[in-house]
Jmol script that loads the backbone (N, CA, C; Angstrom):
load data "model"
ATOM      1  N   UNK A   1    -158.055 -84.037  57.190  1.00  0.00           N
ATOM      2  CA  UNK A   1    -159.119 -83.067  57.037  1.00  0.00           C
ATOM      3  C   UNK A   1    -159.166 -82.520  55.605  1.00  0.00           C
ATOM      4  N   UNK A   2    -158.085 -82.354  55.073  1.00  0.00           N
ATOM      5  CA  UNK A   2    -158.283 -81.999  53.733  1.00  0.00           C
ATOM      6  C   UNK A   2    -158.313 -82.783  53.223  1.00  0.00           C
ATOM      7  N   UNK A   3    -157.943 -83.644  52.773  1.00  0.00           N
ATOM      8  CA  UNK A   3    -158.449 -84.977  52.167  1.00  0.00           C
ATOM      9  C   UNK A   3    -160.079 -85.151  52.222  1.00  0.00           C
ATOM     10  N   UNK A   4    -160.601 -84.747  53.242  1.00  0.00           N
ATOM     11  CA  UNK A   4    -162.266 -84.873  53.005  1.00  0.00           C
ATOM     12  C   UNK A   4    -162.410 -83.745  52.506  1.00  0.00           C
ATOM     13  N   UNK A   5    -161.878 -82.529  52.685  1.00  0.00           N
ATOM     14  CA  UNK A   5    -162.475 -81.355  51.738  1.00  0.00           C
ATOM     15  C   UNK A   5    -162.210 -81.613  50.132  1.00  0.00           C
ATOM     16  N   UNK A   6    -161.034 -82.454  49.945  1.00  0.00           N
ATOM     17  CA  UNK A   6    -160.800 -82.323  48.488  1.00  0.00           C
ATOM     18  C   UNK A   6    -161.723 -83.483  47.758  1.00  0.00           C
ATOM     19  N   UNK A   7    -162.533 -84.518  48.877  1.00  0.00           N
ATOM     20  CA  UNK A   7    -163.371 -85.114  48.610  1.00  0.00           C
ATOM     21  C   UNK A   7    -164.449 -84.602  47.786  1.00  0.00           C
ATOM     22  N   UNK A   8    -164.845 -83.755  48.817  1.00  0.00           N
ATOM     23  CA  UNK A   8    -166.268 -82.849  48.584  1.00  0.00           C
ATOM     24  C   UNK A   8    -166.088 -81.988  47.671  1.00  0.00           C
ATOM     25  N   UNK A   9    -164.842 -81.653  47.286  1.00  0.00           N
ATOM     26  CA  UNK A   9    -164.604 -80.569  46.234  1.00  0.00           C
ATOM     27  C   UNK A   9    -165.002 -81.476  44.800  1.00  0.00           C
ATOM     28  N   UNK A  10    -164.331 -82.047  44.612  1.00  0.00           N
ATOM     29  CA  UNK A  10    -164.612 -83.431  43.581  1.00  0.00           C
ATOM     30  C   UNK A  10    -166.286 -84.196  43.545  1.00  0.00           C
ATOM     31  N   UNK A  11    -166.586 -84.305  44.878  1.00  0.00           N
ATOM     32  CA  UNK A  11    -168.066 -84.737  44.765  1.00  0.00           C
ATOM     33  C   UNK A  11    -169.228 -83.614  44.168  1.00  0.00           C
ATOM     34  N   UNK A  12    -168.666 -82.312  44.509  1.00  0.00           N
ATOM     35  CA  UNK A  12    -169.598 -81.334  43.688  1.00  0.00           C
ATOM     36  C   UNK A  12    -169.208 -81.060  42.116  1.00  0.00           C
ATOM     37  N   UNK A  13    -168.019 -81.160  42.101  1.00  0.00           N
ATOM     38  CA  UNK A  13    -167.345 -80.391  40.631  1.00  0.00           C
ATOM     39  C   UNK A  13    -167.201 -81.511  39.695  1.00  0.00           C
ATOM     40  N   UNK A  14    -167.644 -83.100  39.711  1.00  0.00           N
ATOM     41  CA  UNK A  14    -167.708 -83.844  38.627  1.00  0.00           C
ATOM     42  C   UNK A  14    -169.196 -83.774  38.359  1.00  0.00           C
ATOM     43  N   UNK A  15    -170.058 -83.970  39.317  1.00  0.00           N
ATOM     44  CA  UNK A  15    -171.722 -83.689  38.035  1.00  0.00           C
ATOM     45  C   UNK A  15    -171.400 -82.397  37.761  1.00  0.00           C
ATOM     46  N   UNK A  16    -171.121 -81.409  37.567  1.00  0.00           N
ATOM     47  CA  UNK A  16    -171.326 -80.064  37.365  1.00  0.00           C
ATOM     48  C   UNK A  16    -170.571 -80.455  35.803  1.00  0.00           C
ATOM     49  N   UNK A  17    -169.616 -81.092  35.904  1.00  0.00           N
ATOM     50  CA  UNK A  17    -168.353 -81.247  34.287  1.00  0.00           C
ATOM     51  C   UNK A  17    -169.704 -82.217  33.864  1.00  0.00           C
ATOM     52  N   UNK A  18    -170.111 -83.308  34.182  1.00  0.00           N
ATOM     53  CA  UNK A  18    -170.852 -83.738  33.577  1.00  0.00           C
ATOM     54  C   UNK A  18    -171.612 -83.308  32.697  1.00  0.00           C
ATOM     55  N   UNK A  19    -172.749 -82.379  33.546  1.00  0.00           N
ATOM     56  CA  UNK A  19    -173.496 -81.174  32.912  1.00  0.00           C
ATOM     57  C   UNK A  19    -175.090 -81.586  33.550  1.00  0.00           C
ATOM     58  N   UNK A  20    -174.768 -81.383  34.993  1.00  0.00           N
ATOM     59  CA  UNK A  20    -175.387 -80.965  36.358  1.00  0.00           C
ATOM     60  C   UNK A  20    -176.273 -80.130  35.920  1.00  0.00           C
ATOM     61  N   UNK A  21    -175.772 -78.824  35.319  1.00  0.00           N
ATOM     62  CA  UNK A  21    -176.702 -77.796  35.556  1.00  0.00           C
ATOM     63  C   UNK A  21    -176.772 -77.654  34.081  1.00  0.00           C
ATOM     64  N   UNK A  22    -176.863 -78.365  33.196  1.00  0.00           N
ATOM     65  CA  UNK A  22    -177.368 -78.279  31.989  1.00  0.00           C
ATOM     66  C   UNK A  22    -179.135 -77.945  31.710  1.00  0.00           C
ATOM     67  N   UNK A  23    -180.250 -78.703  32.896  1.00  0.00           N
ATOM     68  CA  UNK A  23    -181.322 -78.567  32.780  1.00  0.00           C
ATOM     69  C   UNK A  23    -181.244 -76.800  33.435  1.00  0.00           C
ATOM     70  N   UNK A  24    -180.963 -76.484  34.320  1.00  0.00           N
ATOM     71  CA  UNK A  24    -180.901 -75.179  34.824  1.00  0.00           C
ATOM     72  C   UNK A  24    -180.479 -73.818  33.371  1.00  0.00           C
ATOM     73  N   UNK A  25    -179.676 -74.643  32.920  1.00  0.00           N
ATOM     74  CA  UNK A  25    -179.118 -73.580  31.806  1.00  0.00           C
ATOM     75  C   UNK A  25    -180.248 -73.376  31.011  1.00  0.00           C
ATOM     76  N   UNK A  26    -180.896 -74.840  30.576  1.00  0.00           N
ATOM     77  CA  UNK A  26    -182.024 -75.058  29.781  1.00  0.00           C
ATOM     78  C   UNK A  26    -182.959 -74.645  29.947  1.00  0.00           C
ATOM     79  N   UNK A  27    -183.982 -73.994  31.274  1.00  0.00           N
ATOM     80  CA  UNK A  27    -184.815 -73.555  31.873  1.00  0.00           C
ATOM     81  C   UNK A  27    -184.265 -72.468  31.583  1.00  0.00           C
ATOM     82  N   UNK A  28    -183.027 -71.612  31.540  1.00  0.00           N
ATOM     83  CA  UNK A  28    -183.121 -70.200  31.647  1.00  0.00           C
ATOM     84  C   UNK A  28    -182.790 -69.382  30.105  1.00  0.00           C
ATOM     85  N   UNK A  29    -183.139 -70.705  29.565  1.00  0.00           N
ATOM     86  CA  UNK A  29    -183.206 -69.939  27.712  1.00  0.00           C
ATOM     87  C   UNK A  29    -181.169 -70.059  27.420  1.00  0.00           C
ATOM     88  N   UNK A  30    -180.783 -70.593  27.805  1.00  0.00           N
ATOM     89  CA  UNK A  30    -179.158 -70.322  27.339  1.00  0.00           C
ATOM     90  C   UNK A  30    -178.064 -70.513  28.710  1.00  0.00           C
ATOM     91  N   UNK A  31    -177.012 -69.967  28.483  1.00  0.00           N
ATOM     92  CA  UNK A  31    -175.933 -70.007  29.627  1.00  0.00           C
ATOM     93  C   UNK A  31    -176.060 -68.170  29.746  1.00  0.00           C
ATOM     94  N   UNK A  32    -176.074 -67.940  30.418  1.00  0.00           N
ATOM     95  CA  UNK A  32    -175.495 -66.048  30.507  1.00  0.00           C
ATOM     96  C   UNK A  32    -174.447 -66.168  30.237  1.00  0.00           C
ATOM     97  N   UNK A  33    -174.139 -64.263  29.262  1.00  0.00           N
ATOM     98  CA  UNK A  33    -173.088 -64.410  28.740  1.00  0.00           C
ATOM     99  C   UNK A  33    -171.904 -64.142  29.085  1.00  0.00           C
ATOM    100  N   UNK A  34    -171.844 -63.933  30.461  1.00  0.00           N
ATOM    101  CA  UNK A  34    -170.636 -64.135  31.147  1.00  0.00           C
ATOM    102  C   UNK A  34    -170.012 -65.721  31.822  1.00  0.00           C
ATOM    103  N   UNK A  35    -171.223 -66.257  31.783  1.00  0.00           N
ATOM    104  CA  UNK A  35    -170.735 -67.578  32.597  1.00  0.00           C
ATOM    105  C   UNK A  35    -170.085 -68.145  31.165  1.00  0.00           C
ATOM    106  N   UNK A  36    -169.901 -67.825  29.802  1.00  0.00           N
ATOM    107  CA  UNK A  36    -169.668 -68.786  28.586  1.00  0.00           C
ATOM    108  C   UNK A  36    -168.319 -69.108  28.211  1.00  0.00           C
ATOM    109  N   UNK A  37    -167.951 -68.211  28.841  1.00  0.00           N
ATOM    110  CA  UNK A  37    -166.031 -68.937  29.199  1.00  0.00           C
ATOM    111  C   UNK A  37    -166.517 -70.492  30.027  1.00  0.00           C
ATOM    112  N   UNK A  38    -166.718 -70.383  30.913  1.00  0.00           N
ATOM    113  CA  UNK A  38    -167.203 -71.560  31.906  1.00  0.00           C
ATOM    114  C   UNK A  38    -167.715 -72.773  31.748  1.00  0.00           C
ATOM    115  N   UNK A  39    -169.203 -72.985  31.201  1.00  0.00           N
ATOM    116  CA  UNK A  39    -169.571 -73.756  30.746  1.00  0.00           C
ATOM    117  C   UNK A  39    -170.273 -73.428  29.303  1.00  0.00           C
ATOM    118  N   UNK A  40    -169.526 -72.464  27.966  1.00  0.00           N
ATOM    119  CA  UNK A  40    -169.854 -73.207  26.652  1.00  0.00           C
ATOM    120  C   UNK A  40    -170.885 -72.144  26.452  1.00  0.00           C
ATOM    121  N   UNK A  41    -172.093 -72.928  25.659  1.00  0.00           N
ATOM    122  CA  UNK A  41    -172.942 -72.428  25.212  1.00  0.00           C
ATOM    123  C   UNK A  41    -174.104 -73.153  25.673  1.00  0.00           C
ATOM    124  N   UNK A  42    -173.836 -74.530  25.957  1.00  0.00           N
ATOM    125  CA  UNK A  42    -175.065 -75.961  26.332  1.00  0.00           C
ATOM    126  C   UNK A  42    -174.833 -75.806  27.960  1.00  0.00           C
ATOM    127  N   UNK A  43    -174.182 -75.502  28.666  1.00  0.00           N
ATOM    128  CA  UNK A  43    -174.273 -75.898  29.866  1.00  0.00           C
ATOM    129  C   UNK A  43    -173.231 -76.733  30.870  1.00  0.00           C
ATOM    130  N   UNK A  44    -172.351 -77.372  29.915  1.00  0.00           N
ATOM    131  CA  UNK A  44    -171.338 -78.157  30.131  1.00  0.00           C
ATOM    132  C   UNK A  44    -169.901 -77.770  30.703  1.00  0.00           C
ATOM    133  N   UNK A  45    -169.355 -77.850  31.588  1.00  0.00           N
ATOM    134  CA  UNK A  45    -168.003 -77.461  32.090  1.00  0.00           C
ATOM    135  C   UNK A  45    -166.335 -77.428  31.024  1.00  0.00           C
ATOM    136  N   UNK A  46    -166.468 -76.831  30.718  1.00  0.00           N
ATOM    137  CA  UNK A  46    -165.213 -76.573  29.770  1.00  0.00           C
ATOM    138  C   UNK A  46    -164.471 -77.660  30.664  1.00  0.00           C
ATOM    139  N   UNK A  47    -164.170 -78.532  29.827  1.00  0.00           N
ATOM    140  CA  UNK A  47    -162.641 -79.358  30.145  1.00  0.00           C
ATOM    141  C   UNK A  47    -161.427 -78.381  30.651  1.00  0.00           C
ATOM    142  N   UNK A  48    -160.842 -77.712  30.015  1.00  0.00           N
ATOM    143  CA  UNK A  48    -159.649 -77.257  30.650  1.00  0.00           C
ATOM    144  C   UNK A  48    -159.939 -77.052  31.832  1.00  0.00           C
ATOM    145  N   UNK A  49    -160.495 -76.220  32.417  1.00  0.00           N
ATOM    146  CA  UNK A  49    -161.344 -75.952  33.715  1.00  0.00           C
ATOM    147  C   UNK A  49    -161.721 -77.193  34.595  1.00  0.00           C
ATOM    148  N   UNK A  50    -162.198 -78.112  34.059  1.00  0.00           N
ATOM    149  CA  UNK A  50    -161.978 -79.044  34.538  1.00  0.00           C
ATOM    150  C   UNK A  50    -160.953 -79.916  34.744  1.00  0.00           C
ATOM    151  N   UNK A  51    -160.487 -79.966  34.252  1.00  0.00           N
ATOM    152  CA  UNK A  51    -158.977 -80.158  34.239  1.00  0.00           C
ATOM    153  C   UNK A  51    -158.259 -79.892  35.351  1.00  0.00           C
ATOM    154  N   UNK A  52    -157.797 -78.101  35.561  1.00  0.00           N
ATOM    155  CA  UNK A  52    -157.613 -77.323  36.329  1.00  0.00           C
ATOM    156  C   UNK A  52    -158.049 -78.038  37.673  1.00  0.00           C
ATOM    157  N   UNK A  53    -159.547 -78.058  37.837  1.00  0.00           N
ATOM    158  CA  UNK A  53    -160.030 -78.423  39.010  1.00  0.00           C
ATOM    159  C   UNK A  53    -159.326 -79.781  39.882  1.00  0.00           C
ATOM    160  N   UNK A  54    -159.322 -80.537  38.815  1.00  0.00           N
ATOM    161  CA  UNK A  54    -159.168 -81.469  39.340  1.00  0.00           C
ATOM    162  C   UNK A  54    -157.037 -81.883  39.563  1.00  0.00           C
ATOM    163  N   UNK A  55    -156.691 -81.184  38.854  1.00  0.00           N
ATOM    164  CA  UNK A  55    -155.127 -81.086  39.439  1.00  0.00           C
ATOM    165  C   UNK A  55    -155.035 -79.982  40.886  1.00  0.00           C
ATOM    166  N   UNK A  56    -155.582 -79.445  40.496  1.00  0.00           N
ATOM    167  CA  UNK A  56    -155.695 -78.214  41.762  1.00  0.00           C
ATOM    168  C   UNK A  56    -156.211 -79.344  43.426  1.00  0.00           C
ATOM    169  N   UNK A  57    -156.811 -80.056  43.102  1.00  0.00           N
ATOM    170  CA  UNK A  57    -157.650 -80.752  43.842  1.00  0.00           C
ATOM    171  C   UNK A  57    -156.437 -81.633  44.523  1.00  0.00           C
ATOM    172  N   UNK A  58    -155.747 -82.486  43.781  1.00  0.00           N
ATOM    173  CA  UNK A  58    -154.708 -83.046  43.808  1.00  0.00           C
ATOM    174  C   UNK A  58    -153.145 -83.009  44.180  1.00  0.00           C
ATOM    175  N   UNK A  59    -152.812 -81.922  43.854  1.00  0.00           N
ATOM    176  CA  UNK A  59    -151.891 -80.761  44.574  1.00  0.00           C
ATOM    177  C   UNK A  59    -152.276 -80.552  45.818  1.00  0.00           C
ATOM    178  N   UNK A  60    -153.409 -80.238  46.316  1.00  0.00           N
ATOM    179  CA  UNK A  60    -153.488 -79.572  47.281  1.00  0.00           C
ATOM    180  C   UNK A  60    -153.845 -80.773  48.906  1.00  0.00           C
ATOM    181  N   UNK A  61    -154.197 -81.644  48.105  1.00  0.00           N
ATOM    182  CA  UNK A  61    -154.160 -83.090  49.301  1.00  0.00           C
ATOM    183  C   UNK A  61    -152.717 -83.812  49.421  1.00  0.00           C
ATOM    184  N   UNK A  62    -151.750 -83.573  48.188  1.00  0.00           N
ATOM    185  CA  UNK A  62    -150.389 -84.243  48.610  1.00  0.00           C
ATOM    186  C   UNK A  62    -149.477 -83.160  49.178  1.00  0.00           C
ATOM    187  N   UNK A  63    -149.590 -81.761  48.646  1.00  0.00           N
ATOM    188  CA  UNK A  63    -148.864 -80.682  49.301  1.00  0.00           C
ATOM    189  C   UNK A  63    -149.631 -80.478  51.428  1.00  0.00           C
ATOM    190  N   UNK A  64    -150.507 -80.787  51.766  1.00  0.00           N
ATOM    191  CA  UNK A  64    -150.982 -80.422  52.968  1.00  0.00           C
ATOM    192  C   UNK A  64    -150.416 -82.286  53.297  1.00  0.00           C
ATOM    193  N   UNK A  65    -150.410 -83.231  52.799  1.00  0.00           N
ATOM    194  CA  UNK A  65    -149.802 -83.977  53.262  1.00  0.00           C
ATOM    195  C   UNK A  65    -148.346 -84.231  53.879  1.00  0.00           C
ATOM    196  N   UNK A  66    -147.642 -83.245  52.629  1.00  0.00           N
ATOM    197  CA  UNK A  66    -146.339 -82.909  52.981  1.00  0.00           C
ATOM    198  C   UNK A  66    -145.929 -82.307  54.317  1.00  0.00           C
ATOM    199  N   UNK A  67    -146.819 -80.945  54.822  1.00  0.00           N
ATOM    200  CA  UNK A  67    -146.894 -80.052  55.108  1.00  0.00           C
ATOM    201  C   UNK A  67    -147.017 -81.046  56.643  1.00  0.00           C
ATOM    202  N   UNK A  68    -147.987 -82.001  56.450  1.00  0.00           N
ATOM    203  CA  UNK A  68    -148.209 -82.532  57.892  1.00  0.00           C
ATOM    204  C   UNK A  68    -146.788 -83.585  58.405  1.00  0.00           C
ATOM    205  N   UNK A  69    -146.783 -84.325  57.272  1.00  0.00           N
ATOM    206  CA  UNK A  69    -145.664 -84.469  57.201  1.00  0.00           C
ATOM    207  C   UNK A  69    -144.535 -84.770  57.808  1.00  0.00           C
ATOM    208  N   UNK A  70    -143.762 -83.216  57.174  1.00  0.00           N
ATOM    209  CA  UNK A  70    -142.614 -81.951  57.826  1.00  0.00           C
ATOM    210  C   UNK A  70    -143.434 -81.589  59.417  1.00  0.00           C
ATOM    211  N   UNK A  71    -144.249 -81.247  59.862  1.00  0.00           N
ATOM    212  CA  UNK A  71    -144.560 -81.056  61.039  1.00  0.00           C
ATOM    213  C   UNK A  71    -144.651 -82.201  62.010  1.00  0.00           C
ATOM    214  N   UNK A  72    -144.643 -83.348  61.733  1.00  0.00           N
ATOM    215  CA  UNK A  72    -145.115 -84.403  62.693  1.00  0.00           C
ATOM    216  C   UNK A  72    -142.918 -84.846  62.931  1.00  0.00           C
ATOM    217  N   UNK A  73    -142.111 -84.531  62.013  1.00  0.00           N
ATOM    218  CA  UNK A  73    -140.761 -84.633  62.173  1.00  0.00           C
ATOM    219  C   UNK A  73    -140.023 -83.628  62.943  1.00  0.00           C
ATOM    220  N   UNK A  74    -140.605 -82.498  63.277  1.00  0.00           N
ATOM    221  CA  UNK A  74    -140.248 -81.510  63.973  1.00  0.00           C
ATOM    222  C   UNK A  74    -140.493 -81.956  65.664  1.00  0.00           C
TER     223      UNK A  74
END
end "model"
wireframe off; spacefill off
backbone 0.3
color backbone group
């Protein structure tokens, strides 16, 4: 089950690094200036952040693997 969530987590959060919502940014005159930690100034997903995402993503399908695991040995 998590394994399909960390699917879907990844299926939304790589066009977004791409720069998904680059036309959206573009339509609204800029990025707001709180989202500019986030994605920049153009619209684009800061790498580190992406980064982040995608270890986070990764961790969290081999740790719940573990987890099942340890429970299926009990």
């Amino acid at each position: 089950m998590h394994l399909f969530w960390a699917f879907i987590y990844n299926a939304l959060l790589i066009p977004v690094a791409a720069g998904a919502l680059y036309p959206v940014f573009a339509a609204l005159g800029g990025v707001p200036g709180g989202l500019t930690f986030f994605f920049g100034d153009a619209g684009f997903l800061n790498p580190i952040l992406a980064a982040l995402a995608m270890a986070f993503s990764s961790v969290s399908v081999v740790s719940n693997s573990l987890r099942l695991r340890a429970a299926r040995l009990v």
